[in-house]
MMTF fields as JSON, N, C-alpha, C and O atoms, coordinates in Angstrom:
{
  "mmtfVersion": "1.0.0",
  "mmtfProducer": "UNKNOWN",
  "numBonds": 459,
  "numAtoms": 460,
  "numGroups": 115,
  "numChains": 1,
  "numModels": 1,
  "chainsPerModel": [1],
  "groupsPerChain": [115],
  "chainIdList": ["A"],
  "bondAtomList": [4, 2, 8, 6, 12, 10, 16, 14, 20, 18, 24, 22, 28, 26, 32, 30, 36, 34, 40, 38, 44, 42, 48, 46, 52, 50, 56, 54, 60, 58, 64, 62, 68, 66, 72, 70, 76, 74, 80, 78, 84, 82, 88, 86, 92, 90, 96, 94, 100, 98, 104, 102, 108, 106, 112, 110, 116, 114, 120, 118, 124, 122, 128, 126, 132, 130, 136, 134, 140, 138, 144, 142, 148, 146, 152, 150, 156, 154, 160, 158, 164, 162, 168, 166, 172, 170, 176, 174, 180, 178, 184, 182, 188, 186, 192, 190, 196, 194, 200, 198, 204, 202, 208, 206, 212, 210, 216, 214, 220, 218, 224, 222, 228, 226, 232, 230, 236, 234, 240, 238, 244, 242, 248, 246, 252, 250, 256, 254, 260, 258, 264, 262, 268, 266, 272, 270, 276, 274, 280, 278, 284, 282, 288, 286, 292, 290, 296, 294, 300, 298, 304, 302, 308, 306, 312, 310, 316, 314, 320, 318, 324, 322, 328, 326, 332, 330, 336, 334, 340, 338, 344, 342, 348, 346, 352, 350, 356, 354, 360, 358, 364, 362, 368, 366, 372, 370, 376, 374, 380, 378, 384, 382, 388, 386, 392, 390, 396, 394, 400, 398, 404, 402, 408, 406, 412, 410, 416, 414, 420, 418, 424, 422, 428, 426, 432, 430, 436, 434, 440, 438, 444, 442, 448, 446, 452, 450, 456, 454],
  "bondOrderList": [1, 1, 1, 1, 1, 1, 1, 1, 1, 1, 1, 1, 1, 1, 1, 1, 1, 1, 1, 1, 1, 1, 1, 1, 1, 1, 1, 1, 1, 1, 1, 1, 1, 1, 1, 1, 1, 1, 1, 1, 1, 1, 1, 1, 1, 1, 1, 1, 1, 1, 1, 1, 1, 1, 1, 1, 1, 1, 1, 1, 1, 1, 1, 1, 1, 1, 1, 1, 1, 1, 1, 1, 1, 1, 1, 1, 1, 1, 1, 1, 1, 1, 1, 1, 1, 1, 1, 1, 1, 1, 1, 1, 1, 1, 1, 1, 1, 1, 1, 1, 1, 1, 1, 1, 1, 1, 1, 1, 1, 1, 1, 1, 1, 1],
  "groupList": [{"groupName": "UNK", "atomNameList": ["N", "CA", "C", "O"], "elementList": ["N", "C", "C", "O"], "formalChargeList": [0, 0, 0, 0], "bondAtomList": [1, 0, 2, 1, 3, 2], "bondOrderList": [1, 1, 2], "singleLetterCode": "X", "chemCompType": "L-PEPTIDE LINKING"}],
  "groupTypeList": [0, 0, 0, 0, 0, 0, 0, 0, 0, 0, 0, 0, 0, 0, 0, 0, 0, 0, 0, 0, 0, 0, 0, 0, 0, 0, 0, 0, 0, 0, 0, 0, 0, 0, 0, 0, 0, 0, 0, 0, 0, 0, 0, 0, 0, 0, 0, 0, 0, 0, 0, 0, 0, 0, 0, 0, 0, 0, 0, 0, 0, 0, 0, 0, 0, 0, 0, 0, 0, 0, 0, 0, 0, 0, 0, 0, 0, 0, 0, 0, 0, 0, 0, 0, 0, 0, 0, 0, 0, 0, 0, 0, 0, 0, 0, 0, 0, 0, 0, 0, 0, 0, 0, 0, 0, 0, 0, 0, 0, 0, 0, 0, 0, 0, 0],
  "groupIdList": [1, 2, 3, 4, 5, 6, 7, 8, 9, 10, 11, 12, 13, 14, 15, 16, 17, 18, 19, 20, 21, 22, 23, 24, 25, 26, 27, 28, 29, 30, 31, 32, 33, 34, 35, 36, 37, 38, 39, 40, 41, 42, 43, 44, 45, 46, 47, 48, 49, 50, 51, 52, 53, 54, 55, 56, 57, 58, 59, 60, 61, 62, 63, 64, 65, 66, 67, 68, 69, 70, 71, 72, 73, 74, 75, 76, 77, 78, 79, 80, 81, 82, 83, 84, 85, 86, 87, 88, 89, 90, 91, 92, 93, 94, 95, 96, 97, 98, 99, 100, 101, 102, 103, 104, 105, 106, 107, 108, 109, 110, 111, 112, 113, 114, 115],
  "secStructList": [7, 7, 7, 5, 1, 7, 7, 7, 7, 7, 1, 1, 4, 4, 4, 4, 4, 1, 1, 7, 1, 2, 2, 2, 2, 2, 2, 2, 2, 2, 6, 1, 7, 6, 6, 7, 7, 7, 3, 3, 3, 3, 1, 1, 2, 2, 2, 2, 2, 2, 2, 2, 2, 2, 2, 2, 6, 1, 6, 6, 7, 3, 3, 7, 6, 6, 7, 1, 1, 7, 1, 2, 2, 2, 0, 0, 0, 0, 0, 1, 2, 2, 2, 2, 2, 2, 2, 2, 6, 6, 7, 7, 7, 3, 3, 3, 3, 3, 3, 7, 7, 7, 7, 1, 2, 2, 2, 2, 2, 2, 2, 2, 2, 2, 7],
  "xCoordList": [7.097, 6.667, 5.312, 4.386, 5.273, 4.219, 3.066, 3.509, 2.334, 1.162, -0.089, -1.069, 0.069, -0.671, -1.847, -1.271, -2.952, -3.659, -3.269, -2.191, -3.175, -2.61, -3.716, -4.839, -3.428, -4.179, -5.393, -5.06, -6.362, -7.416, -7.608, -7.826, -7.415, -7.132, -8.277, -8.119, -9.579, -10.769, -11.469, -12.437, -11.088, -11.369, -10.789, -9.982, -11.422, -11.297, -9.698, -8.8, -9.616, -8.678, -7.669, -6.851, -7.452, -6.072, -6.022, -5.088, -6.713, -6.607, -4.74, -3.899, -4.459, -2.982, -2.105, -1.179, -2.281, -1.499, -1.554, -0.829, -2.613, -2.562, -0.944, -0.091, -1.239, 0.169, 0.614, 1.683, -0.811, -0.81, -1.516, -2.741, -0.527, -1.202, -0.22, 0.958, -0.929, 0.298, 1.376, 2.235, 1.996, 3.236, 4.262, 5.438, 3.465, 4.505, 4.472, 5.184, 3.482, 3.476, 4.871, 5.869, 4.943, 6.063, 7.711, 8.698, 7.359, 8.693, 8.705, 9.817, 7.694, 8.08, 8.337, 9.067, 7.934, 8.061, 10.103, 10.742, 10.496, 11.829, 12.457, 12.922, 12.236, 13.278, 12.42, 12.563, 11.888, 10.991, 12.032, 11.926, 12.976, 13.063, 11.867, 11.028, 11.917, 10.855, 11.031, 12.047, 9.567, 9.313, 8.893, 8.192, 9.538, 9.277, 7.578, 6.813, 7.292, 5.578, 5.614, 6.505, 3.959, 3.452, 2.579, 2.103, 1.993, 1.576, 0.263, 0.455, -1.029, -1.887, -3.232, -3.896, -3.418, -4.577, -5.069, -4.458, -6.49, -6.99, -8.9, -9.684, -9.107, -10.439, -10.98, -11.733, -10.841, -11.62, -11.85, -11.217, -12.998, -13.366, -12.952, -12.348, -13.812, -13.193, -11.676, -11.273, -10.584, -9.424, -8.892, -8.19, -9.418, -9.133, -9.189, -8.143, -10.487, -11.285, -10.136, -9.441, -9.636, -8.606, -7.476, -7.16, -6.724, -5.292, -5.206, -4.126, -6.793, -6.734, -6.766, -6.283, -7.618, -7.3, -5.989, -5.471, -5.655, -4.257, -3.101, -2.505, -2.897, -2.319, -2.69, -1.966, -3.959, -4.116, -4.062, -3.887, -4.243, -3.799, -2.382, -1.94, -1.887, -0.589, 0.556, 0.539, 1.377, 1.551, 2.828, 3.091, 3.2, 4.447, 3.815, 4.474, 2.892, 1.901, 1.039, 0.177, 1.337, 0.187, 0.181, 1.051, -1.304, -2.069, -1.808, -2.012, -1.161, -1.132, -2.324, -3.134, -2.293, -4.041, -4.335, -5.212, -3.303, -2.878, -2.523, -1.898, -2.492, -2.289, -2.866, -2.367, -3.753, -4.188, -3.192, -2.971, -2.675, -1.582, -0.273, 0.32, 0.069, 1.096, 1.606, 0.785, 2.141, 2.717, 2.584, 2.002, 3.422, 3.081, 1.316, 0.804, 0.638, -0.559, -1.35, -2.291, -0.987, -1.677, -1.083, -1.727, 0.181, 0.918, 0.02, -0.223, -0.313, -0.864, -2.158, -2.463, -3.111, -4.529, -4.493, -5.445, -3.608, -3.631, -2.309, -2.399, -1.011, -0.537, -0.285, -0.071, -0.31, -0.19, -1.096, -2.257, -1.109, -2.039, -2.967, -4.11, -2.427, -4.123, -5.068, -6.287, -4.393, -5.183, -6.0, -7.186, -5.147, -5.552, -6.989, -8.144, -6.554, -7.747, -8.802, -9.824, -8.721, -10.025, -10.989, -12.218, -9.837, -10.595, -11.45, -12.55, -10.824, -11.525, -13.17, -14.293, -12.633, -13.775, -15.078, -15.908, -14.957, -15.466, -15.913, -16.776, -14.918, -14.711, -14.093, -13.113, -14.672, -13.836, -12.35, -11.929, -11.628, -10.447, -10.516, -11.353, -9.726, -9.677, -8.214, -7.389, -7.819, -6.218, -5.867, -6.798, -4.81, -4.291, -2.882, -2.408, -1.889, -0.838, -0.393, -0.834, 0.455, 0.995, 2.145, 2.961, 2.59, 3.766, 4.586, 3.9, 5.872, 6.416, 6.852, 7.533, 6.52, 7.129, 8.049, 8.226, 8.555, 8.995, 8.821, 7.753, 9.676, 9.449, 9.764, 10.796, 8.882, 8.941, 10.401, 11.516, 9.717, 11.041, 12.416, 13.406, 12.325, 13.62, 14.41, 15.564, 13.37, 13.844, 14.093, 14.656, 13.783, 13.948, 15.487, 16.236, 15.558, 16.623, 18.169, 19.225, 17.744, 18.713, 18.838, 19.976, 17.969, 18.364, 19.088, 20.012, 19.113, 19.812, 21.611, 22.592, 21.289, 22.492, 23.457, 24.669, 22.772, 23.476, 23.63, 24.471, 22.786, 23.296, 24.29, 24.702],
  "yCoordList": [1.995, 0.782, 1.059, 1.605, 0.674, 0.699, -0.673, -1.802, -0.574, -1.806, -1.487, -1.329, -1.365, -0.799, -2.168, -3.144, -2.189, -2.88, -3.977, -3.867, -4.837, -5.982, -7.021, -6.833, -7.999, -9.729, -9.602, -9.644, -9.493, -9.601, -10.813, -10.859, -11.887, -13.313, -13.227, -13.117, -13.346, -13.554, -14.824, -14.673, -15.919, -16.83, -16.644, -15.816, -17.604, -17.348, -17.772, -17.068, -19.43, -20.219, -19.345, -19.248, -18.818, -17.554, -16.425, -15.685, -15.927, -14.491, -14.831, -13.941, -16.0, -16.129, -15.59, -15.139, -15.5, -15.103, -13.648, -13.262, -12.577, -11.597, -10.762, -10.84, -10.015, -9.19, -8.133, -7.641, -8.022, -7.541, -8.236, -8.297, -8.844, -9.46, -9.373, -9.034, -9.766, -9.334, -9.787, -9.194, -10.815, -11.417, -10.515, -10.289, -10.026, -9.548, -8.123, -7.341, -7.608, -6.273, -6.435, -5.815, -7.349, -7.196, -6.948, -6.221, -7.771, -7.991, -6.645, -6.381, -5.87, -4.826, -3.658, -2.689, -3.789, -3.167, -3.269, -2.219, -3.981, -4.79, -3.284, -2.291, -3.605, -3.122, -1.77, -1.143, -1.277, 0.374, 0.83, 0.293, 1.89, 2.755, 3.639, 4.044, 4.001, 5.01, 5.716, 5.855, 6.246, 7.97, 7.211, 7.814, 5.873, 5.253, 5.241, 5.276, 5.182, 4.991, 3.512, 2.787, 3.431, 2.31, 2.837, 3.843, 2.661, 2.684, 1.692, 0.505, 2.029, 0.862, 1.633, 2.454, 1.023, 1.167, 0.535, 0.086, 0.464, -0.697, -0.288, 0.533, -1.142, -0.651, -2.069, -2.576, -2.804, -3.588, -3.391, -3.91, -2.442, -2.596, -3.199, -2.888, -4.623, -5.533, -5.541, -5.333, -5.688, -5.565, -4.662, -4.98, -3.127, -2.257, -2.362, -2.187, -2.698, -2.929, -4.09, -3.635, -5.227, -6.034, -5.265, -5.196, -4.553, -3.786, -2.982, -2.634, -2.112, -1.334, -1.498, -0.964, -2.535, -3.223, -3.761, -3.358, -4.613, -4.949, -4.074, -4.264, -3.005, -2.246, -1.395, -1.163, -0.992, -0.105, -0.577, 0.119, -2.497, -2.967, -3.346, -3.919, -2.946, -3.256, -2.66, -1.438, -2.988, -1.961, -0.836, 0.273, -1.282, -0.072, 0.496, 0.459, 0.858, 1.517, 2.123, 1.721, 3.846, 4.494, 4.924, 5.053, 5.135, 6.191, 7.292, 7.898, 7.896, 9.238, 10.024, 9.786, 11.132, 11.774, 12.66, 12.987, 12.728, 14.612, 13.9, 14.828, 12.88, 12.511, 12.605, 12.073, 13.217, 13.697, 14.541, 14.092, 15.486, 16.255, 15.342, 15.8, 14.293, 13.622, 13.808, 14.604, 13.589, 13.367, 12.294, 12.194, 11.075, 9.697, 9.355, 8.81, 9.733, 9.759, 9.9, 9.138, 11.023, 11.492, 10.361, 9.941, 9.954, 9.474, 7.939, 7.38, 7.545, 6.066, 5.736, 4.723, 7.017, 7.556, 7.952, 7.756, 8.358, 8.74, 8.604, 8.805, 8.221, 7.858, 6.433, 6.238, 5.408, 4.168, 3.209, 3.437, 2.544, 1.829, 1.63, 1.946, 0.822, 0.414, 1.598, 1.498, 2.57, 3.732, 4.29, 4.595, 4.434, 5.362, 3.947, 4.257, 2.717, 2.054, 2.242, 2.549, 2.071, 2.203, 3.531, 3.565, 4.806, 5.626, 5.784, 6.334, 5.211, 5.292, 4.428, 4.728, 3.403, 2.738, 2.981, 2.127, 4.56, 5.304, 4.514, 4.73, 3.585, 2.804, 3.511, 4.238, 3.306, 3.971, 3.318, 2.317, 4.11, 3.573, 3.745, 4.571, 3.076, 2.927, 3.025, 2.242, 3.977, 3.904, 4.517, 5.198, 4.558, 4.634, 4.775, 4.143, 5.512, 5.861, 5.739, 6.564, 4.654, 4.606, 4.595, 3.935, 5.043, 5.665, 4.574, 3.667, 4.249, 3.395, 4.0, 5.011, 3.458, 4.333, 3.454, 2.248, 4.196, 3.42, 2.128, 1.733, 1.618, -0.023, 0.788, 1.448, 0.924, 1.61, 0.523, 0.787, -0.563, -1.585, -1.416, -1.536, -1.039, -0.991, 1.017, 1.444, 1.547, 2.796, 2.686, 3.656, 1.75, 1.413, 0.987, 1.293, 0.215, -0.815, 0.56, 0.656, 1.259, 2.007, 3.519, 3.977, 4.064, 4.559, 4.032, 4.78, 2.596, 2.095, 1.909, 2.15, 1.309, 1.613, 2.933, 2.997, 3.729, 5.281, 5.803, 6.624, 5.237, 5.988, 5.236, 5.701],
  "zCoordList": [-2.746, -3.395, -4.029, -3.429, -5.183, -5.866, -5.935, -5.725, -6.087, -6.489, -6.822, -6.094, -8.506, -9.349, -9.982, -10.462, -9.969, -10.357, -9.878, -10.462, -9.402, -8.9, -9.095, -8.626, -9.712, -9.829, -8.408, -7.223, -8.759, -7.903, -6.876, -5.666, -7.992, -7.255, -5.9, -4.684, -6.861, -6.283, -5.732, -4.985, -6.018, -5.245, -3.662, -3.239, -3.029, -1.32, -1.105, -0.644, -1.685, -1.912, -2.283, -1.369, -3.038, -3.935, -2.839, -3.146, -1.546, -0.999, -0.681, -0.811, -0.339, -0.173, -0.584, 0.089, -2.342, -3.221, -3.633, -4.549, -2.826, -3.157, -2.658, -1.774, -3.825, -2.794, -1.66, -1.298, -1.259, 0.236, 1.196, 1.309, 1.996, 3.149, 4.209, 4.092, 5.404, 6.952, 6.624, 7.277, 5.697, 5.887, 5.109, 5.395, 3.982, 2.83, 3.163, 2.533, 4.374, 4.368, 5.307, 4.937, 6.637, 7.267, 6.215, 6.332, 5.443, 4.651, 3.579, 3.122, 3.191, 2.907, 4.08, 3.871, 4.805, 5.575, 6.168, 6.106, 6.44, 6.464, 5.709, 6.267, 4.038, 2.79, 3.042, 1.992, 3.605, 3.3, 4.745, 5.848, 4.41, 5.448, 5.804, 5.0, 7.749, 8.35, 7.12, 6.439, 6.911, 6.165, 4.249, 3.436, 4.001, 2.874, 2.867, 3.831, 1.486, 0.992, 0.264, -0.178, 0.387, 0.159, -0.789, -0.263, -2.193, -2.735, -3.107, -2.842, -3.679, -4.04, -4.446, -3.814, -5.858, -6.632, -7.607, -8.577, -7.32, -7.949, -8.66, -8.184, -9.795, -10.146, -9.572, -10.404, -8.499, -8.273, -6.166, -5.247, -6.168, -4.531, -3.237, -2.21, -3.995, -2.479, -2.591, -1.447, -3.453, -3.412, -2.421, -1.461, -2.84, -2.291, -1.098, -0.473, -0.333, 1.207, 1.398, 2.307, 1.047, 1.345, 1.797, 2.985, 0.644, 1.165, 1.759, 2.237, 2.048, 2.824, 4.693, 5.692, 4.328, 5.587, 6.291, 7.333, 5.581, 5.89, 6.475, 7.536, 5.499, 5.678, 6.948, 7.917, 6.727, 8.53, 9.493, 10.494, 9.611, 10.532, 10.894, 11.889, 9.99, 10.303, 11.125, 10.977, 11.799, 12.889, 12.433, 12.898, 11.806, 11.168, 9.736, 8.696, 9.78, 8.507, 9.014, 9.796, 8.31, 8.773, 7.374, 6.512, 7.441, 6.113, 6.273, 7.325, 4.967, 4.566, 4.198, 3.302, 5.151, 4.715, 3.219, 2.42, 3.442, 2.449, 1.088, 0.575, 0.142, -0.307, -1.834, -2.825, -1.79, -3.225, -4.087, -5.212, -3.793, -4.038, -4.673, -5.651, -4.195, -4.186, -5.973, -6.43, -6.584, -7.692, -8.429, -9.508, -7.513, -7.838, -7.906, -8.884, -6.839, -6.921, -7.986, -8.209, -8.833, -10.042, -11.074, -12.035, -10.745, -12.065, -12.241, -13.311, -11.074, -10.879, -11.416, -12.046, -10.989, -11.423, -13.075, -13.83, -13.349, -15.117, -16.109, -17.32, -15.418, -16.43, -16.946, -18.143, -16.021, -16.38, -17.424, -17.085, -18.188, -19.166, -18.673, -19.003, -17.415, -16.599, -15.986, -15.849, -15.694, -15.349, -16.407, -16.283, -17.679, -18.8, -19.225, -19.518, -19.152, -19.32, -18.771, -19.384, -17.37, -16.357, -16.887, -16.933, -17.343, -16.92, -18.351, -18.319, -19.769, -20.7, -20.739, -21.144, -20.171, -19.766, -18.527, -18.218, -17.879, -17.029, -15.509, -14.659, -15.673, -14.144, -13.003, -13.167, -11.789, -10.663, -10.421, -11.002, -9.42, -9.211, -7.828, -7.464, -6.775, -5.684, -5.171, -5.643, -4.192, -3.747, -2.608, -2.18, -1.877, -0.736, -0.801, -1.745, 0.019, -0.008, 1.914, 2.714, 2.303, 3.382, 4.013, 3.371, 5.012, 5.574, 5.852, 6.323, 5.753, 7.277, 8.2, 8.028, 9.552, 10.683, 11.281, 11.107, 11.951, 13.277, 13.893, 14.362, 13.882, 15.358, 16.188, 16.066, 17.288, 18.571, 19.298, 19.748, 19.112, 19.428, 19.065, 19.787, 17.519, 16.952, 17.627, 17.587, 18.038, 18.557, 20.136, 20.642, 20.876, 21.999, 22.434, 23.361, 21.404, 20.936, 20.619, 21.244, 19.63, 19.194, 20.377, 20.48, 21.016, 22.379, 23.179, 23.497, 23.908, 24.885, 24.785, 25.488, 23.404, 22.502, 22.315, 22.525, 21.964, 22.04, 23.757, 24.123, 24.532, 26.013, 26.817, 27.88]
}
C-alpha cells in the first residue's frame, strides 16, 4: 500500500480524516497479507511524526530498516509528480516503509487448528 503525499489536514479538528490512524491502520492491516508493505511519504514533518507514530504503535506493523534500497522507495522519492515537485522546489521529504506481521492470535488460532 502506498500513501504518497497525503492531505495534511492540519487542523486539530481534521487529524480524523487523515489517512493513517489506529482505525484504518487495523483495516489495512485486515486486506495486507503477513510479509505485505506499508508505504508513506510526505514533504510535510509533523505528518510524517503523525504516521510514523501510528504505525509503530501499532501492533501488527513493524518498520522496515533496510529500506533505502527498496525500489518502490526510490520510485516514491523521484518518480511521482509530487516527488519530482518537492524536490525541484529543494524541500525535504519524509518516509517510512512497514511490514505486516503476524496476529500472534491469529497464529495461535491456526496451530490449534492444525494439531
Amino acid at each position: 500500500m502506498f500513501f504518497c503525499f497525503p492531505d495534511p489536514h492540519f487542523k486539530r479538528s481534521k487529524h480524523k480524516s487523515r489517512i493513517i490512524t489506529p482505525a484504518l491502520l487495523s483495516q489495512y492491516a485486515y486486506v495486507l497479507k503477513p510479509g505485505g508493505k506499508l508505504y508513506h511519504i510526505t514533504d510535510v514533518e509533523d505528518l510524517h511524526n503523525w504516521m510514523y507514530q501510528h504505525c509503530n504503535d501499532h501492533k501488527l506493523f513493524e518498520r522496515v530498516e533496510d529500506a533505502e534500497q527498496d525500489p518502490c522507495v526510490q520510485m516514491m522519492l523521484n518518480e511521482t509528480e509530487e516527488g519530482k515537485k518537492v524536490a525541484r522546489e529543494g524541500r525535504p521529504k519524509w518516509w517510512a516503509v512497514w511490514r505486516r506481521i503476524e496476529d500472534p492470535v491469529e497464529r495461535e488460532i491456526r496451530a490449534k487448528a492444525q494439531s
